[in-house]
N, C-alpha and C positions, 0 to 999 in steps of 0.2 A: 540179514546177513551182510558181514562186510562186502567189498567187491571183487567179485569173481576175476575183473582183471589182473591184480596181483594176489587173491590168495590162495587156490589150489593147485593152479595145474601152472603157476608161469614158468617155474624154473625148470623142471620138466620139458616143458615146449618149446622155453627159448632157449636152452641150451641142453641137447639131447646127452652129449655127452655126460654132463653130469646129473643126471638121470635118479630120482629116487631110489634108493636099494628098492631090493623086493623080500618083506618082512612073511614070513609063512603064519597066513591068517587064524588055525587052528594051534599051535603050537607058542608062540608068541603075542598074538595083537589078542584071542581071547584071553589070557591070563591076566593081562591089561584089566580088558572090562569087565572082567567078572571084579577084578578087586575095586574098581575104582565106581563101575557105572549099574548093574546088575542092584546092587543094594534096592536102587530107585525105580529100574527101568526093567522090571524082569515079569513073568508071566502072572503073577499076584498081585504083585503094584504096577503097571504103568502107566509112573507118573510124566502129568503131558500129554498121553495116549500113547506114548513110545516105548513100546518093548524091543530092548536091546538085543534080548537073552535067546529069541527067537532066532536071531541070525546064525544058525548053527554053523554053515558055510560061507564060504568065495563068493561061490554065485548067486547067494540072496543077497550079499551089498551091491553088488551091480546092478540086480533087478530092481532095485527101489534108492537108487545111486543118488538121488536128489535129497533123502534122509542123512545118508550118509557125510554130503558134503557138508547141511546144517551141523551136524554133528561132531567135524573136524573145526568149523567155524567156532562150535562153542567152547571147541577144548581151547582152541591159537587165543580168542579173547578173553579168559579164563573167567567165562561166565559157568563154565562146568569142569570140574565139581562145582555145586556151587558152597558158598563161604563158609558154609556152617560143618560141611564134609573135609578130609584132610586133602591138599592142596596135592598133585602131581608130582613126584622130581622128575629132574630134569630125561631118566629113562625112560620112566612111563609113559612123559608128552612127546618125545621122541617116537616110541611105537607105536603112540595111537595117531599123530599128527601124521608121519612120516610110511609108516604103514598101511593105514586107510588110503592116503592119494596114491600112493603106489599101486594100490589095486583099481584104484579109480581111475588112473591114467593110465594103465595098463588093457583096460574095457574098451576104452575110447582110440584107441590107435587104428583099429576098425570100422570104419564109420559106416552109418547107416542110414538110410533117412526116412526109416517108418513105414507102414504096412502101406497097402494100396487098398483102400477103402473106397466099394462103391456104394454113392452115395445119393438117398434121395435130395431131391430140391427143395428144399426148407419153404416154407409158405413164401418168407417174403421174395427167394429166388425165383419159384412159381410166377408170384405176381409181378415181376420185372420181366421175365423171360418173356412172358405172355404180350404184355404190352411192347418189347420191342419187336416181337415176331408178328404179331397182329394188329395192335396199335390198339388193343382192348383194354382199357383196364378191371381188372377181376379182384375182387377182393377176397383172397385164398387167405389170409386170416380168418376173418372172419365166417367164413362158411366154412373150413376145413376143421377136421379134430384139434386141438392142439397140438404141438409137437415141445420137447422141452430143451432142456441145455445141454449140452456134453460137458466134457472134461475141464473145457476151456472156457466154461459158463457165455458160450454163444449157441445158436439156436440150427448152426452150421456143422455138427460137427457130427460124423457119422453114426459116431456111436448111441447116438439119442433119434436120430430120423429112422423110427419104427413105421413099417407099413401095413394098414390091420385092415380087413375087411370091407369097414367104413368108409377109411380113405378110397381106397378102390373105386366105389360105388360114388364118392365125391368125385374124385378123375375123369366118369363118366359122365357124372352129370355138368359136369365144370365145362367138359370136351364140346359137350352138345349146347351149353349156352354161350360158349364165348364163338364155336362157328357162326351158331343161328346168326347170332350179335354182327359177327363179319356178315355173313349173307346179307342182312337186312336192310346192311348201308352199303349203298353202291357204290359210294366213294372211297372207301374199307377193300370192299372186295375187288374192285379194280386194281389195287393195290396187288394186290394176291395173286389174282388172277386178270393178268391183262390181256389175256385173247378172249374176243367174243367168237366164241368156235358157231361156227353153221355150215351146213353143207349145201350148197348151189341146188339146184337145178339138174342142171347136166350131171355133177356129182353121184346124186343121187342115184340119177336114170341108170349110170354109169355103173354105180356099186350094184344096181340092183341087176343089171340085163349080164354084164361081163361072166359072174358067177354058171351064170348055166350054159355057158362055151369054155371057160378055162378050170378046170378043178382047183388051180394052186392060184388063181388068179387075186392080187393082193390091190385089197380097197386103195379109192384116191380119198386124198384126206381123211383117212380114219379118226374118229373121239379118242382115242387113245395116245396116237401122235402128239395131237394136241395135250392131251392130258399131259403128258411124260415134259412138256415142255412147262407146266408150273409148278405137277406135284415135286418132282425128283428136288429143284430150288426150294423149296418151303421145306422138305424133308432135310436137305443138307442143312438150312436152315435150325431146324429145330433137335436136329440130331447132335449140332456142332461139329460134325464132319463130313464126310465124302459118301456117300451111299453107297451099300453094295450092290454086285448085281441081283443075288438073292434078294435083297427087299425091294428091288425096284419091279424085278418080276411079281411080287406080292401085291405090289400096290396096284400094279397095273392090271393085274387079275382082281380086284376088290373094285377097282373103276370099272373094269367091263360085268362085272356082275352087278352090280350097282345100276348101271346103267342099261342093261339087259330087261329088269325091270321094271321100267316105266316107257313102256312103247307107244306109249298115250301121250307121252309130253312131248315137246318139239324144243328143236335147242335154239339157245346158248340155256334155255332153262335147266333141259335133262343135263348137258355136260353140265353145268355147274352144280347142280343138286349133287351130281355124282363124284366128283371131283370134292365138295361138301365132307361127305362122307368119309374118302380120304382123309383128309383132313384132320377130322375128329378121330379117326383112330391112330394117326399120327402121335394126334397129344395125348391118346392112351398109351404112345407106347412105351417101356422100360428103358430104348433109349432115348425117349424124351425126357421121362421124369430121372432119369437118374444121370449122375454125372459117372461116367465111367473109363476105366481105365485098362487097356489092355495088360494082362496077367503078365509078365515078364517068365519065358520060356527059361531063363539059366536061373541059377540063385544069386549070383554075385547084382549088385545096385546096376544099373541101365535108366539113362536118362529119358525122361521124357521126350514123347513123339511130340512134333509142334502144335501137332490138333491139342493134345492133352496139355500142353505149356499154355496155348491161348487161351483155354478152356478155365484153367486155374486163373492166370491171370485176369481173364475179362470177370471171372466171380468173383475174384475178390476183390477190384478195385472200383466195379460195377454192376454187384449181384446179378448177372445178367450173363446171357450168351454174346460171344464177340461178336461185333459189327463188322461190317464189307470187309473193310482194312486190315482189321485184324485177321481174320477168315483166312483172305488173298495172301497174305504173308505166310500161313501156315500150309496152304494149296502150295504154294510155291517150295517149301522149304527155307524159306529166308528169314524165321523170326529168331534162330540162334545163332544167325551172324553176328557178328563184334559191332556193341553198336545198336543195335535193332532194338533187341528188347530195351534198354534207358533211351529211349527215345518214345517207345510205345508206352509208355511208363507216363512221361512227362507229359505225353498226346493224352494220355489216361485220366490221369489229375487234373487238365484242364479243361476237360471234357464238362458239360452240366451234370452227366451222368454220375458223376465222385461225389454229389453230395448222399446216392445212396450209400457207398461205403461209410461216410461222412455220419450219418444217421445210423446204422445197423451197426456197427464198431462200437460206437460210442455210446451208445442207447444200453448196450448191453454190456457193455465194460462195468460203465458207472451204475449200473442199476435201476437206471429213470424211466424203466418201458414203463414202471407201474403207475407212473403220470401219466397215462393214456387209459390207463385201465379203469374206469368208475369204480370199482370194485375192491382195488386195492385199502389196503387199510393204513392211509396215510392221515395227514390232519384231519381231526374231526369237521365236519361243518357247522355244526352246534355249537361248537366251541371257538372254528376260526370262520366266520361267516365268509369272508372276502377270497378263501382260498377256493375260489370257485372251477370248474373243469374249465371254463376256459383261460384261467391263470394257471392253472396245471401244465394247460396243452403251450401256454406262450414259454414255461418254462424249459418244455420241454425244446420246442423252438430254438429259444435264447442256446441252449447249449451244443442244437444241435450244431445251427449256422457259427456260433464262435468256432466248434473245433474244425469246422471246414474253410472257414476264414485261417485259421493257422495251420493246415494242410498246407493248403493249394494258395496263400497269399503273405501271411506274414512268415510262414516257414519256420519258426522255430519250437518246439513243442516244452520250449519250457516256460509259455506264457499260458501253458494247460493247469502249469503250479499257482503262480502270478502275472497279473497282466494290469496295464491300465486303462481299460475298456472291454466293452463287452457288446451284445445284442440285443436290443431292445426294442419293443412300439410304447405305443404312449401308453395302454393298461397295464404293462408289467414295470415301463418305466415308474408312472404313478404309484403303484402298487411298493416298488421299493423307494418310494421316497425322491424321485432323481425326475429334475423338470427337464423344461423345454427342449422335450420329445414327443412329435407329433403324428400322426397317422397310424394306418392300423401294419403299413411295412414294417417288418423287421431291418433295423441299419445298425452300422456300426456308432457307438458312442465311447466317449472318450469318459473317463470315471476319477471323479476329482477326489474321491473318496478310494483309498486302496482296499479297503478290506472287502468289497464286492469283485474284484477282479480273479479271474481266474477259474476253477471248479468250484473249488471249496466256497469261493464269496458268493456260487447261483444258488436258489432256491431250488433247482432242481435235485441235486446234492444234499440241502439242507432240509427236504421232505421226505426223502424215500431214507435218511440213518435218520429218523423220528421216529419216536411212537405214533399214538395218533390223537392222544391227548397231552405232552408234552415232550422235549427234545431229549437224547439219551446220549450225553456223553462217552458212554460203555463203545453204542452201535458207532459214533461217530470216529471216534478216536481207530477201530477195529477197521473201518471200512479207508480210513487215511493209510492204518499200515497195509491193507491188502490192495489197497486199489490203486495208490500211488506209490509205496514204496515196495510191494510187491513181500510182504512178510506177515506169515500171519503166528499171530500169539495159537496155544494151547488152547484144547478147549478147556473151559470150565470144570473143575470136581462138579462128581453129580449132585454131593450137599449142601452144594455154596447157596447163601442167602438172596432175593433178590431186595433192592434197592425197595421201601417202602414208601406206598404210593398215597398215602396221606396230602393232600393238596395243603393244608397249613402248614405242615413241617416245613413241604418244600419252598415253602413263599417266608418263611422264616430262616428258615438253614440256608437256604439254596443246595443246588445238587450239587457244589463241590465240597461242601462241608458233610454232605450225606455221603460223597461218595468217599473223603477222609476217612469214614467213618469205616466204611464198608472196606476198606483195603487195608485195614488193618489187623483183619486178618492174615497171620501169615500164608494160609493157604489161595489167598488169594491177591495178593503186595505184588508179586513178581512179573505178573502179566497185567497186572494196572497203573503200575510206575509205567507203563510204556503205551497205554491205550489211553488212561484219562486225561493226562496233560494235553493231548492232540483233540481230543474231544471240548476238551473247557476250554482250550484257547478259541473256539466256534459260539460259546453259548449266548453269546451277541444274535445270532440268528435264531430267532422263535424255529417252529415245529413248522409252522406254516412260511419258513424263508423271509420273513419279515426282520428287520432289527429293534431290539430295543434293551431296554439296559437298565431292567431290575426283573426277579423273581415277585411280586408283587411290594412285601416290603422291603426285601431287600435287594442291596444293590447287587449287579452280577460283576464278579471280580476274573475277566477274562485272558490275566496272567499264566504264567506256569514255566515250571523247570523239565526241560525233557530228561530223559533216562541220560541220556549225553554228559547233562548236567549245564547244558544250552539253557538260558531264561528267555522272555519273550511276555510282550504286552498286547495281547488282542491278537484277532487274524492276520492283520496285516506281516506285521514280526513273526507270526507263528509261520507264514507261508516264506519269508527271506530265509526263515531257518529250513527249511523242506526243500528251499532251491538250491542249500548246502549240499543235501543228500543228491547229487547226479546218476550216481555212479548205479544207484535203489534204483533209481528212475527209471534211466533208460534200460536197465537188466528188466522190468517191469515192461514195460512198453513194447519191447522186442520178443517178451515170451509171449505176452496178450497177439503181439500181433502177427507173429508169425501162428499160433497157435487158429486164428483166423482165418488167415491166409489157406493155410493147408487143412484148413478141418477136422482138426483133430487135438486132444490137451496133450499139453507136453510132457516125455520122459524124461531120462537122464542121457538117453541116446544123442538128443539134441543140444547136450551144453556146449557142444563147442560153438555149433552156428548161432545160439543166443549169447553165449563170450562174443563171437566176430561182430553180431549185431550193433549190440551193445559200444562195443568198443567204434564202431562206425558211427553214432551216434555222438559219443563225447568227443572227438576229433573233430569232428563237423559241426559242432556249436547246434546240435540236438534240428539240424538241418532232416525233413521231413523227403526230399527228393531221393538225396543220398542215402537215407537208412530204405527206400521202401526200394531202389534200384537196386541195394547191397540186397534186400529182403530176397527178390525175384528171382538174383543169381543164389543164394544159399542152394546148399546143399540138399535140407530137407522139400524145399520147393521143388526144383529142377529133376530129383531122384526119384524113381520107384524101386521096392524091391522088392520078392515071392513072397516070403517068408520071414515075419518080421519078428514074431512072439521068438521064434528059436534064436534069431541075432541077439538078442535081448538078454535070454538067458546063457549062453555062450559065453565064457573068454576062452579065445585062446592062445 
């Protein structure tokens, strides 16, 4: 799509007075598309997957508003009709262009900022919460069921964090190895718990003889005192808030039961076995494992409480629970003062802890978890000997440390397009061809060669859009428009042919004379003018991230014309033309990462705060402080509200 800064909503917004008419949706704009759009798009054909014909009403264009806007985008560039159908006059583009935003900017004058979803803790937040609260590390990947992607293809996002039976019974058993783990190391548990509770002597005599002269008579140094003085800290702790008095009376009653007993043990043993215990059903509790949000009592949006703002904020810039600091700000009320939060922001990013965002954002944007995975069905081994796991795992590496190197150092996120250096040790260096780089660290190097710079120039990129016995211009080209320009083609007719997988042809033809071939279908030209030029301009990079520059006998010719009608010779050129597209980009980058942030994929409720993103973005020279400060104050971050499905469907 063009850019949302000037094509839907700006005249509208920047000048209310002159305000779109308001065209009547049933009487006027369908009559439109029944003549013009319906042909193609109706409940028997829809072609694309888009049925038009279905939106009988107002309120199903609002509800799927993000269609709608494509839509108006394709009529303004007069890619629809398309050329072989009779072209619009100047009435018809009037009602449908001028109509449709009408009702689209008429949705949006009510702002919302999305349902309030409570949500479990994703493994890898599990495994970070754990280690900061306990100083354990637990591998909740790997011993947990899997959990899968939501909306926003992160592993964060409510709607995919199902909780089943199993899990349950993993929490238990997770609860009880990771205490044991603290018990067993006394320098752990000191941690935890730094009173060595015991009772004197005299204490004793004291608790024991007083009782059978005073009826109400209250112990000296009771286990529970003490108790109340670590568990309530580790409960605020791991609750991410203030405790109440109901669960403190809970916990304090499971201590004394606990420790009722074993009257056979003698302390600081019995108090800490008991306190133990605690403990472990701590991290069974629902408010541990879940992040939650209190229900807002009116209907209208109400901002988040500061426990709940820190809460968002420390997850997603540190999958993690806040630390002291942050905590102390939100006990106090002071982290929505003027100031506080872009300051805790920037304390955030410099943190060591931002390479976990660093890692989980970007692992899952681009698609590279599955370099971690043996399993995955990426390069063959048999076929690429040398793409061994642990070239996998450096590649993985390499992409992670570059985007956290342009977070939080070089700051600009349009060297995530092109750059002139990258991450390396010396196996991945060798491995791509690129000397004197030594040891087994990852460091920055300077890249004299441009077409490895950037995403597109890693191996990590250039193995997971592969098959797994050769490279697939289709997957590559598809994954360029949805991953960095944030646009994805149509799917496929269900009849279309696939690409023949003959290994002489293709060492004869090569794949862009195959794929010549194969889009010359009409049924399938339309969405390969725009997916395979992005793809062959790549085909210098083997399946296995390596370069080289023939199909066996022939040579690979890794030129192309984009849809634009832009030319370009190799990566290099192919990527100065992609750093053309900004405007793609950061629309792209602001909806991935707000969609992160809050947990959830996005609607059309949200186009304004990924407009404002966005636009914070290209003003700023693609500056990474500034877009993630603008991120924290938006609207959809900072807001909760009851009832979100009914806003949604609603104008009024």
């Amino acid at each position: 799509m063009k850019s949302f800064l000037f094509l839907v909503f700006s005249i509208s917004i920047l000048n209310p007075v002159s305000a779109q008419e308001t065209l009547d949706y049933s009487t006027e704009i369908i009559p439109v598309l029944r003549k013009h759009c319906y042909n193609c798009h109706n409940v028997g054909n829809p072609k694309g997957g888009v049925n038009l014909e279905r939106y009988e009403e107002e309120g199903r264009i609002v509800k799927e508003g993000q269609l709608w806007l494509k839509v108006v985008d394709m009529v303004k560039t007069k890619e629809m009709p398309p050329s072989s159908k009779p072209a619009l006059n100047d009435e018809d583009y009037h009602v449908l262009v001028e109509g449709i935003n009408g009702i689209l900017i008429k949705s949006l004058e009510k702002k919302t900022p999305g349902k309030v979803i409570i949500r479990r803790l994703s493994h890898t937040e599990y495994e970070y919460t754990i280690f900061d609260l306990t100083g354990i590390s637990y591998d909740a990947t790997g011993r947990f069921p899997a959990d899968g992607s939501g909306g926003g293809g992160f592993d964060n996002q409510g709607g995919s964090l199902f909780f089943t039976p199993l899990k349950m019974e993993r929490y238990y058993d997770a609860a009880e190895e990771i205490i044991s783990n603290v018990f067993d190391v006394p320098q752990k548990w000191q941690q935890l718990v730094p009173i060595h509770y015991r009772q004197n002597l005299w204490q004793r005599f004291i608790n024991w003889l007083m009782p059978k002269f005073i009826s109400d008579f209250k112990p000296v140094n009771p286990p529970e005192a003490a108790a109340e003085e670590v568990i309530f800290p580790f409960a605020s702790k791991a609750f991410r808030r203030l405790i109440k008095v109901d669960e403190k009376e809970n916990f304090i009653k499971l201590f004394k039961q606990v420790y009722q007993t074993m009257p056979e043990q003698t302390d600081p043993q019995r108090f800490n076995r008991s306190v133990a215990e605690v403990f472990k059903a701590i991290l069974i509790s629902p408010s541990f494992l879940y992040k939650m949000e209190e229900e807002p009592v009116v209907n209208e949006p109400v901002p988040l409480s500061d426990f709940e703002l820190a809460n968002r904020l420390s997850f997603f810039l540190w999958c993690s629970m806040p630390d002291d600091e942050l905590f102390q700000l939100a006990v106090q009320g002071k982290l929505q003062e003027p100031g506080v939060l872009e300051s805790q922001v920037s304390r955030m990013l410099e943190d060591p802890k931002s390479i976990r965002f660093a890692e989980s954002f970007v692992s899952q944007w681009l698609g590279i978890n599955k370099l971690k995975d043996p399993n995955a069905p990426l390069a063959e081994l048999a076929r690429f000997p040398q793409f061994t796991q642990n070239i996998r795992e450096a590649m993985f590496k390499e992409t992670t440390a570059f985007f956290h190197h342009v977070l939080t150092e070089r700051k600009n996120f349009l060297d995530l397009i092109s750059s002139d250096y990258s991450f390396l040790n010396e196996d991945l260096a060798s491995y791509y061809g690129i000397n004197d780089v030594e040891g087994e660290d990852f460091r920055k190097v300077n890249l004299a060669n441009q077409n490895r710079g950037g995403f597109l120039g890693m191996g990590s990129v250039q193995a997971v859009t592969s098959l797994p016995t050769r490279t697939s211009p289709v997957l590559r080209g598809k994954w360029v428009l949805e991953e960095i320009l944030g646009t994805s083609p149509p799917p496929p007719p269900p009849d279309v042919a696939e690409l023949p997988e003959d290994e002489g042809l293709h060492e004869d033809l090569g794949l862009k004379a195959l794929l010549e071939r194969h889009r010359s279908d009409p049924a399938c030209q339309s969405c390969h003018e725009k997916m395979d030029p992005l793809g062959l301009g790549l085909e210098n990079f083997d399946a296995d991230g390596k370069w080289r520059e023939s199909y066996g006998n022939t040579p690979i010719d890794p030129s192309g014309v984009l849809a634009s009608g832009e030319t370009f010779e190799g990566p290099a050129e192919l990527k100065k033309l992609l750093l053309g597209e900004k405007e793609k980009f950061a629309r792209n980058i602001s909806k991935k990462s707000l969609s992160f942030a809050i947990g959830r994929g996005m609607t059309f409720t949200d186009e304004m705060a990924i407009r404002d993103l966005s636009a914070v973005l290209m003003e700023n020279d693609f500056n990474p402080d500034t877009f993630i400060a603008a991120l924290v104050k938006s609207y959809p971050f900072r807001m909760k509200i009851k009832d979100f499905q009914k806003k949604v469907n609603e104008i009024d």
